[in-house]
C-alpha positions in Angstrom: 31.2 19.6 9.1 32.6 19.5 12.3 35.9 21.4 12.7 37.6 21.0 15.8 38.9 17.3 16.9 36.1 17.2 19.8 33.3 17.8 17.3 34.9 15.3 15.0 34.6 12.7 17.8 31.4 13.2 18.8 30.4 13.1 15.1 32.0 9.7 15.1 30.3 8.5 18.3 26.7 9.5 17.4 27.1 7.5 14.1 27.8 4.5 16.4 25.1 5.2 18.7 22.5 5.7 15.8 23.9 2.2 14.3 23.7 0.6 17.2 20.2 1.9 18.0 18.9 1.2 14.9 20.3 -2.2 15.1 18.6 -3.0 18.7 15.0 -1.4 17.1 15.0 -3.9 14.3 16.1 -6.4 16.6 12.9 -5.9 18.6 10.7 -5.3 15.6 11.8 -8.4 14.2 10.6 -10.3 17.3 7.2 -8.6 17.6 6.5 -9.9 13.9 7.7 -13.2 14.7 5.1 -13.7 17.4 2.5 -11.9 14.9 3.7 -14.3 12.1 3.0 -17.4 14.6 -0.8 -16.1 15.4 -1.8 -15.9 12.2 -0.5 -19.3 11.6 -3.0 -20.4 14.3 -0.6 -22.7 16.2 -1.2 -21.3 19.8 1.3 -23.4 21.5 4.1 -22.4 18.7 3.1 -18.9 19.3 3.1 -19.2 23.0 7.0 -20.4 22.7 7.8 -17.7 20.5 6.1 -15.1 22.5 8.5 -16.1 25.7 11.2 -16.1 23.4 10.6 -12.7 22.4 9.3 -11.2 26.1 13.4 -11.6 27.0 14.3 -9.6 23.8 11.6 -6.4 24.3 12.4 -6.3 27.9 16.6 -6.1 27.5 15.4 -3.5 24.9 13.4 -1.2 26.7 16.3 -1.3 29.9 18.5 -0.4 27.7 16.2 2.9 26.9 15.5 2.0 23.0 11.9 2.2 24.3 9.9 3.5 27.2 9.2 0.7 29.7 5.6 1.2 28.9 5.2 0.9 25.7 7.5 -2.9 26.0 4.6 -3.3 28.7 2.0 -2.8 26.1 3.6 -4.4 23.3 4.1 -7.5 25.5 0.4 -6.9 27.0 -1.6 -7.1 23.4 0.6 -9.8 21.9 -0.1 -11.8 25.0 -3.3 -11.2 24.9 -4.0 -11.9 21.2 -2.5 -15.7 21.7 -4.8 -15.7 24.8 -7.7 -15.0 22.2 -7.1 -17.9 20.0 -8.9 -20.9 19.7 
């Protein structure tokens, strides 16, 4: 356990940080399995809306740095092109 007052604070801010990080993954997790949940309704115009609803929530993610800004660019780039593959 951390003994001096400095340690005790940063103890205190990295449980923030990992809250608040784990809060902001689920957040985007959440939104990728929305637009998965609408695909395999089969409603491509539903999933199309949800898809642009959830572009805006992986991009603020990965600037913030939860993610690389690749791997948002890949998420968004297969989910895009799985409603694209649709009948």
């Amino acid at each position: 356990m951390a003994n001096s007052a400095q340690a005790r604070k940063r103890a205190r801010q990295a449980e923030t940080r990992r809250q608040h990080n784990a809060s902001l993954r689920s957040e985007m997790r959440t939104a990728i399995k929305k637009v998965r949940k609408a695909i395999g309704a089969g409603d491509k115009t539903a999933a199309q809306a949800v898809f642009r609803e959830s572009q805006a929530v992986i991009d603020s993610i990965s600037r913030k740095g939860m993610f690389h800004l690749n791997t948002a660019a890949r998420c968004k780039s297969r989910l895009s092109s799985a409603i694209k593959a649709m009948p």
